[in-house]
C-alpha positions, 0 to 999 in steps of 0.5 A: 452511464453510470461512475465506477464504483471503487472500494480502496482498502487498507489496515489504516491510512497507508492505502491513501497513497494508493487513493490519490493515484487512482482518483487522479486517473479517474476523477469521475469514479465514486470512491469508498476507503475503508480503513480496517483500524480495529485490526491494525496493525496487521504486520504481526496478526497470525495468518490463519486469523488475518485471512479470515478477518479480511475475508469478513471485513471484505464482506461487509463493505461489498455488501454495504457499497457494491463496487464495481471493482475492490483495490486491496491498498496494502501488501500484507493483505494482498500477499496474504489474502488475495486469492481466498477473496478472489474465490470468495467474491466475484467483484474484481480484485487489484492487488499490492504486491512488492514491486520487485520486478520494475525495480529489478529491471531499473537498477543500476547497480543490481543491488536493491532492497525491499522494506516491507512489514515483517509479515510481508517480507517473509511471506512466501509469495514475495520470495516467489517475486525474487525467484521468478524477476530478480535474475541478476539481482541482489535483493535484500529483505528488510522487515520492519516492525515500526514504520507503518505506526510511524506513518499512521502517527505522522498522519495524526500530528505525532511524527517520529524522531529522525533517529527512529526513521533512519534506524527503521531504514538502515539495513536498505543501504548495503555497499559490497563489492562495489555495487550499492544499493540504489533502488529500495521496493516500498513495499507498504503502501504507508511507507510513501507517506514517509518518503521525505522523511526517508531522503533526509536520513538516508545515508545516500539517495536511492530510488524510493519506489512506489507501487501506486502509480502502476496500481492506478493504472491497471485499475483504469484498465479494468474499469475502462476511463468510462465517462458519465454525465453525472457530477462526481460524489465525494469520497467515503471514509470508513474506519472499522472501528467507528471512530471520527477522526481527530481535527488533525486528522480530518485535515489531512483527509480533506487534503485527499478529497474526504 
């Protein structure tokens, strides 16, 4: 039987988060990442235009690699997208979507935060996600503006200052009424890659939670763990924008199997 073939999309290199999971449960399945550089960032892109976008990036790589099964690595694409590609194409979809009930079910004290993108922050479908699992619950919405640049530039070697973090995270930590925020939703799958970063800042811990792990998991449901005799293929890395990745930057990618 022949390896699985799994396409991993992404604006840029957050998705990568989503990659490592899903490798680390299928070992054996071939993987192309494509990274929609030449769009990044989508946090700001009006709606309209994103979708198609997408849409038309989305074609292409499924008519260039034909996977068995399409992981949209990033929330603003899914929250945004995810049903005009599964009407459009009839490869299997696994979205990203904020994971606001785990965290919900999780807490503690009932207060939680979701930090996201602006777009995915006030994006219906994720205030959907409160009204249906947050019962209970205080969730609040917390847009950034800058944090997925940040990953992508601590990628290349460039990190940013501390104070930028801890000022992009700030409004996660509410303490009210007795409760305080114990559970934050990464709800941008370049936000894991920050994660250290975020607990050195933090003004107390909380549970950074990180959708990946479950991603992974009901992408080996659908495709079943299938085994195959032959030796697995390295991954491909596709930027939209054509570009070759700068050494620093190829050294990272190694590090995840590029």
């Amino acid at each position: 039987m022949k390896p699985a073939t799994i396409l991993v999309f992404d604006s840029g290199v957050g998705g990568l988060t989503v990659f490592r999971e899903i490798k680390a449960a299928l070992p054996g399945a071939h993987y192309i990442y494509v990274a929609d550089d030449a769009g990044f960032p989508y946090g700001d892109q009006p709606e309209a235009a994103l979708i198609q976008r997408i849409l038309k990036v989305m074609g292409v790589a499924i008519a260039a690699h034909k996977p068995d099964l399409v992981v949209i690595a990033c929330n603003t694409a899914s929250t945004l997208a995810l049903t005009q590609l599964r009407a459009t194409f009839s490869v299997p979809f696994v979205g990203t979507v904020p994971a606001i009930k785990p965290a919900c079910a999780q807490s503690q004290s009932k207060r939680i935060a979701v930090l996201g993108t602006q777009s995915t922050v006030s994006r219906e479908y994720t205030h959907a996600l409160i009204r249906e699992f947050a019962s209970g619950c205080d969730v609040g919405l917390v847009g950034s503006s800058h944090l997925a640049a940040y990953a992508e530039a601590e990628l290349g070697g460039n990190p940013a200052a501390a104070d930028a973090i801890k000022a992009e995270i700030a409004p996660c930590f509410i303490d009210a009424d007795g409760r305080r925020t114990d559970t934050v939703v990464l709800a941008c799958t370049h936000y894991p890659l920050l994660t250290a970063r975020f607990r050195a800042v933090a003004p107390w811990p909380v549970e950074w939670l990180d959708p990946a792990p479950a991603i992974a998991r009901r992408v080996v449901d659908l495709t079943g763990a299938r085994s195959s005799n032959e030796p697995p293929t390295p991954p491909q890395m596709v930027f939209t924008s054509g570009r070759v990745p700068p050494p620093h930057l190829a050294a990272i990618l190694a590090t995840f199997g590029f």
